[in-house]
Structure formats: C-alpha cells, structure tokens
C-alpha positions as CSV (number, residue, x, y, z in Angstrom):
1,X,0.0,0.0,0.0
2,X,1.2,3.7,-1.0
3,X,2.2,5.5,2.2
4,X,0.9,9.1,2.6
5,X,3.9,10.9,2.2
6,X,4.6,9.5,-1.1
7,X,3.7,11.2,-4.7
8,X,0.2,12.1,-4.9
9,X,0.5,11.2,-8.9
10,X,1.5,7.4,-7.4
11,X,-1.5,4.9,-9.0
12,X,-3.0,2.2,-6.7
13,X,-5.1,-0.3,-6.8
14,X,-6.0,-0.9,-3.4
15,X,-7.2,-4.0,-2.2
16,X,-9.7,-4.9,0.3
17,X,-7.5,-5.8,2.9
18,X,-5.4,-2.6,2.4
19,X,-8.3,-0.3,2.7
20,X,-8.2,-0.2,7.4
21,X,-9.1,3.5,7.9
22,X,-12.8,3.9,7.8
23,X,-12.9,7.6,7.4
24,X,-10.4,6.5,4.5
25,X,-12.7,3.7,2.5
26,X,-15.7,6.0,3.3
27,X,-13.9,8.9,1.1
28,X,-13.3,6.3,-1.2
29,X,-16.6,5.5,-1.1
30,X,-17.9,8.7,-2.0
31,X,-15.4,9.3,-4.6
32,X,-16.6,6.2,-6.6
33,X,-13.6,4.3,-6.1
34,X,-15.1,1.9,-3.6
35,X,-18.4,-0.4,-3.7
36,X,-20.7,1.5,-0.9
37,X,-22.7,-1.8,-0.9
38,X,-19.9,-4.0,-0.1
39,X,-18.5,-1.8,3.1
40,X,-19.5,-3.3,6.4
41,X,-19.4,-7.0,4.6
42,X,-17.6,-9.8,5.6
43,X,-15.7,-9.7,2.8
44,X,-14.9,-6.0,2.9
45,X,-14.8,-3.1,0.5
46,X,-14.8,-4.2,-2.8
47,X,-12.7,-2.2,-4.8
48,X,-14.1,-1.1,-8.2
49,X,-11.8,-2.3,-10.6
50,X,-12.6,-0.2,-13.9
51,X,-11.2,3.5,-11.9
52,X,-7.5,3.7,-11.1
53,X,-7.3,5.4,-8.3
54,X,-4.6,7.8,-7.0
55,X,-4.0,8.2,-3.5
56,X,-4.0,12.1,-3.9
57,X,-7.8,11.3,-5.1
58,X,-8.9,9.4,-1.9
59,X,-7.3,12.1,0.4
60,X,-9.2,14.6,-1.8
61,X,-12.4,12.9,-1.5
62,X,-11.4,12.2,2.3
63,X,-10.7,16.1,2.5
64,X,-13.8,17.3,1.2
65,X,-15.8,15.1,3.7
66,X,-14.1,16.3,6.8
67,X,-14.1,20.3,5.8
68,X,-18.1,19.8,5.4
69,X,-18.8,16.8,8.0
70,X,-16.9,16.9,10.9
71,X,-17.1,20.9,11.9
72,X,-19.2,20.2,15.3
73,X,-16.5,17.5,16.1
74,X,-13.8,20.4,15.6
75,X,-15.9,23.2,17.5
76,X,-16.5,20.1,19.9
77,X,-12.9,19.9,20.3
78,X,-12.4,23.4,22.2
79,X,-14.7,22.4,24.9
80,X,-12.2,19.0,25.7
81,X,-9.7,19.1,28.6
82,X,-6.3,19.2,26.6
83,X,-4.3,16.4,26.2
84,X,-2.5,15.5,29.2
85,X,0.7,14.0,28.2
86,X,1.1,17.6,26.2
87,X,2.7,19.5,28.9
88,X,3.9,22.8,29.1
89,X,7.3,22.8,28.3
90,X,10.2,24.6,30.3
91,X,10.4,28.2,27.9
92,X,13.9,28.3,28.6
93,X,14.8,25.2,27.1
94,X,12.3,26.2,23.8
95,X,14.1,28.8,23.4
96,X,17.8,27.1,22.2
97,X,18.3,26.7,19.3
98,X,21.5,25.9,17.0
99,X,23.7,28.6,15.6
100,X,22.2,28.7,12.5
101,X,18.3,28.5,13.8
102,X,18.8,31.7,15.8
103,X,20.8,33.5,13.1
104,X,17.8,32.2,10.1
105,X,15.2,33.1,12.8
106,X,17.0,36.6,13.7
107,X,16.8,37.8,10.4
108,X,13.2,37.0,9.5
109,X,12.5,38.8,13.4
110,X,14.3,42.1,11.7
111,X,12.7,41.7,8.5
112,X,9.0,42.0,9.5
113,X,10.6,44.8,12.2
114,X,11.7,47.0,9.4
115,X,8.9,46.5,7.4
116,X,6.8,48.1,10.3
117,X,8.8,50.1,11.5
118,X,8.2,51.8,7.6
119,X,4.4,51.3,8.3
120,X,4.1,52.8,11.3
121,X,6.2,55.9,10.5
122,X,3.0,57.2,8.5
123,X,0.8,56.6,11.3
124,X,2.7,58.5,14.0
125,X,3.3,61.8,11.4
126,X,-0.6,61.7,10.3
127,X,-1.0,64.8,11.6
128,X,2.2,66.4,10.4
129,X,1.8,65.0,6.9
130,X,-1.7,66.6,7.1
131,X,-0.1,69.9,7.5
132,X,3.1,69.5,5.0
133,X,0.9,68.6,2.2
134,X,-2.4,71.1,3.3
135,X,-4.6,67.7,3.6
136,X,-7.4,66.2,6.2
137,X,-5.7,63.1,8.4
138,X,-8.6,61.4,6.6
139,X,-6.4,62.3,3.7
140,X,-2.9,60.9,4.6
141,X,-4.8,57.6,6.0
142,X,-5.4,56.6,2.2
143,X,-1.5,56.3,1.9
144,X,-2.0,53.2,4.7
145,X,-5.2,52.0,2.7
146,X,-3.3,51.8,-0.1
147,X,0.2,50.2,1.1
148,X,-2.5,47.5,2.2
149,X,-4.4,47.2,-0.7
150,X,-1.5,46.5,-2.7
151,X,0.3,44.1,-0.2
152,X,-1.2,40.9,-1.6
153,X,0.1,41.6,-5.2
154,X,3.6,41.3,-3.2
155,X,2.7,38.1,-1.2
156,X,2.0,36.1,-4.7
157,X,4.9,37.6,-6.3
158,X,7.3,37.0,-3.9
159,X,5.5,33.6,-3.0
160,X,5.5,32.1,-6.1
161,X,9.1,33.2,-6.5
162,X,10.5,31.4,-3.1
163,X,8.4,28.3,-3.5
164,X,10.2,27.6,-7.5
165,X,13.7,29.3,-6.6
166,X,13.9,29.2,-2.4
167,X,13.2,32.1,-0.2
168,X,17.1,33.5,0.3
169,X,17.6,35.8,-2.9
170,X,14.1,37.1,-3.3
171,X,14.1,38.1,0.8
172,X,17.3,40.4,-0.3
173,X,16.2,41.6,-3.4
174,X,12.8,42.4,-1.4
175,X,15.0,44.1,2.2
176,X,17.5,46.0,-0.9
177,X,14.3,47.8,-2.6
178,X,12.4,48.3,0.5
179,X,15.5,50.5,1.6
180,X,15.4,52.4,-1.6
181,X,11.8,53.4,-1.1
182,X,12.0,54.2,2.2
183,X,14.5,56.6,1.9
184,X,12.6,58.2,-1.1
185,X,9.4,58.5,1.3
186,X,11.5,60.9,3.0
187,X,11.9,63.5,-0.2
188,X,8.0,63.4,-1.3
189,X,6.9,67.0,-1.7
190,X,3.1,66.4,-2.4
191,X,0.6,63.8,-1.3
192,X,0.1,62.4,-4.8
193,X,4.1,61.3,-4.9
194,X,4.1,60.2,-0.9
195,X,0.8,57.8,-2.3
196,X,3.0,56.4,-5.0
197,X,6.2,55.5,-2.8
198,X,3.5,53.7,-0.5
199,X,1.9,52.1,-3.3
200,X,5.1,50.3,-4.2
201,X,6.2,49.7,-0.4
202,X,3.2,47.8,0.0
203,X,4.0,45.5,-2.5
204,X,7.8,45.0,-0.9
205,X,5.6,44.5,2.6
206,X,3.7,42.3,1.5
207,X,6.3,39.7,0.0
208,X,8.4,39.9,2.9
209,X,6.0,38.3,5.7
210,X,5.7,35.2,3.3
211,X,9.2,35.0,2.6
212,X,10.2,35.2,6.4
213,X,7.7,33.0,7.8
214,X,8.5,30.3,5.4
215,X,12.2,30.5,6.4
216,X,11.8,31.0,10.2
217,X,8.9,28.1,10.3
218,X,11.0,25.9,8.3
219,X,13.9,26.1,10.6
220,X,12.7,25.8,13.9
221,X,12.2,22.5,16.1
222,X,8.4,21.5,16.2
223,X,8.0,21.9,19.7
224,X,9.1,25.5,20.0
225,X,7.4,26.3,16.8
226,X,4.5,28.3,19.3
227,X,7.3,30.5,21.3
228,X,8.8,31.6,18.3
229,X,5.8,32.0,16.3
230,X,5.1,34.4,19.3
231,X,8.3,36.4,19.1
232,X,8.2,36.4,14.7
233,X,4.8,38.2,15.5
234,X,5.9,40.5,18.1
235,X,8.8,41.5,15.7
236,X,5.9,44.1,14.0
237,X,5.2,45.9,17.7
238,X,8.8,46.1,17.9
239,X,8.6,47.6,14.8
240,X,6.2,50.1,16.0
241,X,7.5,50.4,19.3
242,X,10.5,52.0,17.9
243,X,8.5,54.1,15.6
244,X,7.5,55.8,18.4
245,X,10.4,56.0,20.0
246,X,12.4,57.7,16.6
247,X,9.1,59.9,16.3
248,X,9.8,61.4,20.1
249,X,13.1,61.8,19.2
250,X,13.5,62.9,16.2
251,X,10.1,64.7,14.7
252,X,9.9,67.6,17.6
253,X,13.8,68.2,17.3
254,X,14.0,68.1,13.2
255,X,11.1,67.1,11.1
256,X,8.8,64.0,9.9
257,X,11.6,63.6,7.0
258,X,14.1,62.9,9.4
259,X,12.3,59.6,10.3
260,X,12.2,57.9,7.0
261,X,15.9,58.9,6.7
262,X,17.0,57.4,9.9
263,X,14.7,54.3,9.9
264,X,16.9,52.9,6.7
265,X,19.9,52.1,9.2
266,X,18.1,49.5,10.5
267,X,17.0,48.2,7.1
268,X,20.8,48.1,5.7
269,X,21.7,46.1,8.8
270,X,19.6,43.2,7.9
271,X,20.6,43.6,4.4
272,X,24.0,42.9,5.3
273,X,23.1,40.0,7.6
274,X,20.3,38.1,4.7
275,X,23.7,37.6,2.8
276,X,24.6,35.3,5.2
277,X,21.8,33.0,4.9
278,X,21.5,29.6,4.0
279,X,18.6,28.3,2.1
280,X,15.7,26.6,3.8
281,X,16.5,22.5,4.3
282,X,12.5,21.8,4.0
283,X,12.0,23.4,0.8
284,X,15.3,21.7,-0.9
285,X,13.5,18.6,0.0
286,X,10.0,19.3,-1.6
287,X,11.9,21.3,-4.8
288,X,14.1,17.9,-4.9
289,X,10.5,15.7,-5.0
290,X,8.7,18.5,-7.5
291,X,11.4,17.3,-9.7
292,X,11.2,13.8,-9.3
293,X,7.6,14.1,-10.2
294,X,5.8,14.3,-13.6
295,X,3.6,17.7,-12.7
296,X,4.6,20.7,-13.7
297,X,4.8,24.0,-11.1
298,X,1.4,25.2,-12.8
299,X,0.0,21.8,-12.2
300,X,0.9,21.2,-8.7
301,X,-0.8,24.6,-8.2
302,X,-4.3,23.7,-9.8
303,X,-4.4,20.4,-8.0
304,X,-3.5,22.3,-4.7
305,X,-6.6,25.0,-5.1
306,X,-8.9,21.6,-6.1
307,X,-7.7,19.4,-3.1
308,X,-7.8,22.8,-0.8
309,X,-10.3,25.6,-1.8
310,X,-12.3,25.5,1.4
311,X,-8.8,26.0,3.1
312,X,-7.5,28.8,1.2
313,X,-11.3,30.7,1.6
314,X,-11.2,30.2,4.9
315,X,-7.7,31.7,5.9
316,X,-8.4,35.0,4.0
317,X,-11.2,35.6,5.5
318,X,-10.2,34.9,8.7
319,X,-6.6,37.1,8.1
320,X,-9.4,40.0,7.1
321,X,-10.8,39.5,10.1
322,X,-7.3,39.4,12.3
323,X,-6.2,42.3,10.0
324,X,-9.3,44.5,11.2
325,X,-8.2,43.5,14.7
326,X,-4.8,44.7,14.7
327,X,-5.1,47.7,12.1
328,X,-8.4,49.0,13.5
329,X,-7.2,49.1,17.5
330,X,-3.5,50.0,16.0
331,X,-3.5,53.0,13.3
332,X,-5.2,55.5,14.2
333,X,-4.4,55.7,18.3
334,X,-1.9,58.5,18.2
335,X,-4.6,60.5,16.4
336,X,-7.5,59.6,18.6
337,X,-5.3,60.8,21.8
338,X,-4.0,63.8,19.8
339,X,-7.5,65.1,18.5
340,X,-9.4,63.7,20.3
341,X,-8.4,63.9,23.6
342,X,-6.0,67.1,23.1
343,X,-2.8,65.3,24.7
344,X,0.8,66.2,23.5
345,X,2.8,64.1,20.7
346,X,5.0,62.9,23.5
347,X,2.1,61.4,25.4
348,X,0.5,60.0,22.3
349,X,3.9,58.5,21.9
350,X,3.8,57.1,25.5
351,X,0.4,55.3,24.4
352,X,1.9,53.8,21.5
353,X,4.9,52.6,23.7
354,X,2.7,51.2,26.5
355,X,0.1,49.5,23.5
356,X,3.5,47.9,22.2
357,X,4.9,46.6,25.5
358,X,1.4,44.8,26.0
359,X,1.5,43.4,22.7
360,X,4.7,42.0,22.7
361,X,4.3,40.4,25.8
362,X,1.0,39.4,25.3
363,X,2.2,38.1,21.6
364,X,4.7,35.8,23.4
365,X,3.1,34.3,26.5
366,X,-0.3,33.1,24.3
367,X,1.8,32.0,21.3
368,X,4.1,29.7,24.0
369,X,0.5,28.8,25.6
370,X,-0.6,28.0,22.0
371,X,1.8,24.6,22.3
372,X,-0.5,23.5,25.5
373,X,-4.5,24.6,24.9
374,X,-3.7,24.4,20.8
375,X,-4.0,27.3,18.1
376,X,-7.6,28.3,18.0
377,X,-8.0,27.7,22.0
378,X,-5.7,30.2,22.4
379,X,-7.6,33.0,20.1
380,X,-10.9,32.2,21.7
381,X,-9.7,32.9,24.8
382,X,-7.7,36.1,23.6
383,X,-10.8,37.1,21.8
384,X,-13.6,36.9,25.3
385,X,-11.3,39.0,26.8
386,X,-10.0,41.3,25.0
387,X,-13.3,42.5,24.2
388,X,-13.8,43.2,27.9
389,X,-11.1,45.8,27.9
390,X,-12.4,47.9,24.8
391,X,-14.3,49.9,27.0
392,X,-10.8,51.0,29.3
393,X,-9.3,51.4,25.9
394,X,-11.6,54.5,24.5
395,X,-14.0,56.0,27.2
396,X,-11.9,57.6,30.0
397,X,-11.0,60.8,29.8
398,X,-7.7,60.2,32.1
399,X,-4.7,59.5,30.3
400,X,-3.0,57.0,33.3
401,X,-6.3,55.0,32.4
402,X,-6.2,54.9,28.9
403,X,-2.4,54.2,29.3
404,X,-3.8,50.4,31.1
405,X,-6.7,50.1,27.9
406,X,-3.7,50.4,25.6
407,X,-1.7,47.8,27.3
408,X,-4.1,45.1,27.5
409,X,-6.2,45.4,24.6
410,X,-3.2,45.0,22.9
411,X,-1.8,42.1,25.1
412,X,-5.1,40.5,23.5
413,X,-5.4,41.4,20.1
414,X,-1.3,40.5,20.1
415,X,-1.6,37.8,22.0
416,X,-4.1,36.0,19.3
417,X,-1.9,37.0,16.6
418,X,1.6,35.4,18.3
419,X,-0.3,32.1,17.5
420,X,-0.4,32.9,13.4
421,X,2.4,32.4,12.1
422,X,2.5,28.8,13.3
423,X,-1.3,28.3,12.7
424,X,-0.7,30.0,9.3
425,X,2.2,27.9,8.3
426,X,0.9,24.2,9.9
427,X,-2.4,24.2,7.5
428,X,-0.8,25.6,4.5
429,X,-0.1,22.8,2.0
430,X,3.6,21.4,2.2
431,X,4.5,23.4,-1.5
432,X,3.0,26.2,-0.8
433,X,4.7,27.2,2.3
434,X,5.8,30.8,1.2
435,X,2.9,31.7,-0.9
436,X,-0.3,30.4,1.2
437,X,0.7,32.1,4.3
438,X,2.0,35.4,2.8
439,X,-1.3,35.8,0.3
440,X,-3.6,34.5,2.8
441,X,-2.5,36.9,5.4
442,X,-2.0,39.8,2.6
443,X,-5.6,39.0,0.8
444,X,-6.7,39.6,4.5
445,X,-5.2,42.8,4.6
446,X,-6.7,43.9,1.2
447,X,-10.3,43.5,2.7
448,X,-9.0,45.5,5.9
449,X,-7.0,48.0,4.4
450,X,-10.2,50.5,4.9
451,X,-9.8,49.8,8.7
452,X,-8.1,53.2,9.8
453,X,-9.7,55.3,6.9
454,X,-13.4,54.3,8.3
455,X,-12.5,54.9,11.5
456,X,-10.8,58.7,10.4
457,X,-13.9,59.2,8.0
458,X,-16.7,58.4,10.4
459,X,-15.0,60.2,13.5
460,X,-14.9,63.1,11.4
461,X,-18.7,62.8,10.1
462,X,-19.7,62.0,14.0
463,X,-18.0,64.3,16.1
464,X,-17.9,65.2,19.9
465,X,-21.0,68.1,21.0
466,X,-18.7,70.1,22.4
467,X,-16.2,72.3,20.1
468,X,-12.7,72.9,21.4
469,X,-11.4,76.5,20.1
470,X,-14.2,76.7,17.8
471,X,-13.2,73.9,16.0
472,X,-15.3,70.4,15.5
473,X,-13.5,67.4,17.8
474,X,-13.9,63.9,15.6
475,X,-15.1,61.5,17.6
476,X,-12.6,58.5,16.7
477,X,-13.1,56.6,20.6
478,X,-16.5,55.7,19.6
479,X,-16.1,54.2,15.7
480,X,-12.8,52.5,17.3
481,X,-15.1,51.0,20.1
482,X,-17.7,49.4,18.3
483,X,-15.7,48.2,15.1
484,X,-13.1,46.3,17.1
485,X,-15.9,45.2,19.4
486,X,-17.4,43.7,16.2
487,X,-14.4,42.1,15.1
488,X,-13.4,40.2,18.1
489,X,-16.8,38.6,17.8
490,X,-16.0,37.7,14.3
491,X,-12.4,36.6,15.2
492,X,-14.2,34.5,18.1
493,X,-16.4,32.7,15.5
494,X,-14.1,32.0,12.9
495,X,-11.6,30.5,15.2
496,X,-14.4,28.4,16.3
497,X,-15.3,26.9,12.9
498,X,-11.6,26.1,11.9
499,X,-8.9,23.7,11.6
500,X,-6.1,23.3,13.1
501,X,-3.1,21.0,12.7
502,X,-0.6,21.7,15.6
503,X,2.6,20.1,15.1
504,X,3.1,19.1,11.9
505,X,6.2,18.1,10.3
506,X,7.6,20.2,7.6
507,X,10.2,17.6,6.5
508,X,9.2,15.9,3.2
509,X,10.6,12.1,2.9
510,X,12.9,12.5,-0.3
511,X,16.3,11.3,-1.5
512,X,18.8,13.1,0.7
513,X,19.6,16.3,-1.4
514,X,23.1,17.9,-2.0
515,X,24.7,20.7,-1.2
516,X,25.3,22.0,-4.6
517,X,21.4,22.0,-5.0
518,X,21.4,25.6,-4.7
C-alpha cells in the first residue's frame, strides 16, 4: 500500500484488505472508487476495478468530507480538557536553538521589524503629513489603505518566486528595494508622490512576511514552533515600538523627514546579515521531489486550489478578520489621543509605547501557551477578553487609564496574533509554504485595508457636541469601540469553525539532497 507521504500522482489499486481506515474507504466510497454496498461485509470493500485510483484522489475525497462533516467535532474539540501528556514545556529550554536557527530566525525577526517600523512611521506623522501637504488626516490615512491594498500583489509575487527558486535571494532583493523606497518616502513633496512611494512599499511589505515565515517556520524544532511563532509576531510591535520611540526623538527636534531617513539604518543592517543566509532544508527537499515528479509547477498549483479551496477561503477571511483586529485598534491611536483627547505628541507617543509593551508580551506568552490549549483555543480565549477591555481602551478621559486600555487590549489582540504564524504555516499545504501564508494573510489585509480610513472618516462625520477653540473634535473613541468590538466577535467565531493541525512536520521524505542544489 502507498504510504501518505509518497507522490500524490503514485497509482494504486488498493485491495480490500489494504483499505483499514474507515474515514479513509468512506472517502473512497464517496469518490466512486469503492463499492458502498460491499462496506461493512464480511468480505470487505470491494474495490471497483474499472477506476484507477490515485491516493492524492482518496485524500481529496477524504478532505472534502471532513471540511463539510466533521465541523461540530472540531468546534467540539475546544470544549475537551487538553491532552494531558502535552505539557507545558520549560520556555527556557524552547528557546535554544543551534547557531544557525537563531541566526535564520533573527533575520526574519528584523525583516518583518523593518517592514513596520516603515508602516508605522506614517501613522505617528498623520498629523504632520496633514499639515506639509495642506490635507485632512482622513487624507494621509489613504496612503496606509493603499500600502494595504497593494500588499497581496507582493505576497503572490514573492511567494510564487520562493516556492520555484527558495526564499534567500528574493528576501534580499525584497529588504535591498524596500531600503530604496524608504529613503525616497523621505523626499515626497506632495501627497500624490508620498501615495505612489507607499503604493510600491506595500507590494515589498507584502512579499516579505511570506518570505520570512516560510524561512523562520522551516527552521525551527516543532516543539518551540508556538514560542517563536510568538516572538516572529511581536517582531511588528517592535517595529512600532520603535517608531515611536524615533518619532519622540527625532520629529519635535527636526522634522517628519528625518524619520524615514534614519529608519533605513536598520533596514541596511539586515541587508547585510540576509547575505549570510542559508537556504531553507524543507524546501530543498519538496523542490528535490517536484522534480522527481511528472507535474509541472502550474499543475501542482491547480491540483493544490482543487484538493484545498475550502482551506485557502477560509484563511483569507479569517486574516481580514485578524487584520481589522490589529489595524483598527492599532493606526489611528496616536490621532484619537492627539484630536481627540488634546494630549501632547509625546504622550500619544507614550500610548503607543505602553500598547506595544502589551502586545509583545502578550504576543509571546499566548503564542508559547498555544503549544499546550492548541492554536484556536488560544484565540478564543484572547478574543472573550479582549473585548472586555475595549471599554478602558476608548471611554476615559484620564490619560494613566487609557495608558492600562492600551496595554491590554493589545496584550489580547497580540496575544491572538503570536499564535499565526505557526497556525498559518501548519495548515498551509507542504509546496506552498511561502505563498499560502504570505497571500492569505496579505488577501486579508486587502479586505482591511479600509480599517483606519473608516474609522478617520466616520469620526470626522460624528464628532464630539462640544467644540474645542471653535473647532469640531472627531469623535474617533467611539467608531474604534464598536468596530473592534465587532471584530473580536468575528475573530471569536471564525476561530471556532476552523482547523487546526498543531505540530506538523515540515520535513518531506525524499532522496537526501546535496549541497550544490542551490
């Protein structure tokens, strides 16, 4: 009998005795290849003879019954005690990893940094691009809406790329030409040519998630796969913790230019170290088997969106709804406590910083937890209670307390998304390792990328009664509230409904592969 991990395209002609898996012969069954009146007999299934059948076709068949058949089972599933013998693990000893892990894993971490560290930058000089270019912050926020909009375009590009060739060369040629246009950002002189610089940084954004997910996912041991997954996360609050921190030190004391110019030097430093990489082990091994196999690329690809379609629908829309999550209590919270609320730049600063400390720490705890209580376990939880603190995140007036609604909102909404880049990379199919996760996440981002301009437009539309110096105050706190309240229901619900496949191996069984297959 064909094992599983050998060529789909393998022909078989299964025999009765062969067939022990019942959720196995009854896929058969419904695929044709097996006699439904002969299951149950003495005898056993009797194989129909006339229709070869491919072990790629039975798992198909056996797919499509379990996506539309056993969803209660899986909802079921959250309500179970978790498995005993799957302890927590000491974090300490998760954390080592060889040489070459940490140095794959540190440049993925500073790869997604960078890339928000760029993102961010627009959000914390809203109000100062505003007034350079003469334009509404409802204005400048279509610069994010379009770096999002464009970011899946990237994340197929770049996917496609480091599934055929490997992720090393396209991660550098991505980091060299995100440098360039993030130094040109800094020289725009109207709104128009900031919009364009964007337009094409969202493309370089969105190719570089996919690329260093695959590579950091494909590196690291199984059993700290949750930690890490955590930490890759957290890498984009870093990101925006230290947007903050350039913004406070360098926007009062020279200008909003100043901070695209400065935030390259991190940007050339992980240029320098992505030359040092080695290519990814796992995906040597599957390019050795594509090989080895009749399909073509284009092939492998049609058979993966038949065998998988319900998969790939699913993870968008659940990434649109993440995205919403993250963008809508992220991008526009300096402006809400500037306009809003009246307070300085350096204590909308101090919010971001505080919002960032919660999310990283939040991001790591519940992605390590995410090895114990499993992927969507974890993101229920994060989602019940993070939707308890949205009210400490917007309402006060006193800044100390909306200081503590920054921090744990985000140690929830953060703490849900430390689990994706492991749950993202464990369902994607094993070819596609670089482009599922990367356009999934990315075609989630397109439907969000409205998430900050909503909340701008409608604040503006609905503002506060009161004026403050004769001047309309938008009323950002509320839209914030009730779309983020929204979306952690629709997070909570989605994560429900899905799959998960914690702890799966990356490894494909091949021929061992040389070193010269570079």
């Amino acid at each position: 009998m064909v094992s599983i991990n050998e060529a789909d395209s393998a022909v078989i002609n299964p025999r009765a005795e062969d067939i022990r898996s019942v959720s196995l012969t009854s896929a058969a069954s419904e695929a044709g290849f097996v006699d439904e009146a002969s299951i149950g007999s003495e005898k056993g299934p009797i194989v129909n003879e006339d229709i070869p059948v491919s072990q790629g076709q039975v798992h198909a068949a056996r797919r499509r019954r379990t996506w539309f058949q056993t969803t209660f089972s899986h909802v079921l599933e959250l309500f179970e005690r978790p498995d005993p013998r799957n302890k927590l693990k000491n974090p300490i000893r998760l954390l080592k990893l060889t040489p070459r892990q940490a140095f794959t894993f540190s440049v993925a971490c500073l790869g997604w940094m960078v890339d928000s560290l760029d993102f961010f930058c627009v959000t914390m000089t809203t109000t100062e691009l505003a007034e350079a270019f003469g334009k509404e912050p409802s204005d400048i926020t279509s610069a994010i809406t379009v770096t999002l909009m464009l970011r899946p375009i990237g994340a197929l590009l770049f996917g496609i790329i480091a599934d055929r060739y490997g992720r090393r060369i396209p991660l550098i040629v991505n980091l060299s030409l995100f440098t360039v246009i993030e130094l040109a950002s800094g020289f725009a002189q109207n709104l128009e040519t900031f919009i364009g610089l964007r337009a094409i940084y969202g493309i370089l954004m969105g190719g570089e998630w996919g690329l260093g997910n695959s590579l950091a996912m494909e590196v690291l041991p199984v059993e700290s796969r949750g930690i890490f997954s955590g930490i890759l996360q957290m890498s984009y609050s870093v990101g925006n913790l230290v947007a903050a921190m350039l913004y406070y030190a360098v926007v009062p004391n020279l200008n909003w230019r100043a901070l695209y110019w400065i935030s390259i030097i991190p940007a050339a430093i992980t240029i320098v170290m992505s030359l040092f990489l080695k290519e990814s082990e796992a995906w040597k091994q599957s390019r050795h088997q594509q090989r080895n196999s009749a399909q073509t690329y284009y092939q492998v690809v049609i058979d993966m969106l038949k065998q998988h379609w319900i998969r790939c629908i699913y993870a968008v829309i659940f990434m649109a709804a993440m995205n919403f999550l993250s963008h809508g209590s992220q991008d526009l919270y300096p402006t809400f406590l500037k306009k809003q609320h009246g307070f300085s730049p350096a204590q909308a600063t101090v919010g971001t910083v505080v919002g960032n400390l919660g999310a990283i720490v939040g991001g790591i705890f519940f992605g390590y937890i995410s090895e114990y209580l499993g992927r969507r376990r974890t993101i229920v939880i994060c989602a019940i209670i993070g939707a308890c603190f949205v009210p400490l995140w917007i309402l006060p007036n006193s800044f100390g307390v909306l200081l503590a609604g920054a921090f744990f909102i985000q140690v929830f909404v953060q703490g849900a998304w430390g689990v994706i880049p492991a749950y993202l990379a464990e369902i994607s199919p094993d070819n596609f390792r670089a482009t599922f996760p990367g356009l999934s996440y990315q075609l989630g981002n397109l439907i969000s990328a409205s998430a900050s301009q909503i909340e701008a437009t409608m604040g503006e539309k609905n503002p506060l009664p009161e004026l403050r110096d004769g001047e309309t105050v938008p009323n950002y706190g509320r839209v914030q509230g009730i779309l983020i309240g929204i979306i952690f229901c629709c997070v909570l619900v989605l994560a429900v409904f899905g799959r998960e496949e914690k702890g799966k191996r990356f490894e494909v069984k091949s021929k061992p592969v040389d070193d010269d297959d570079d």
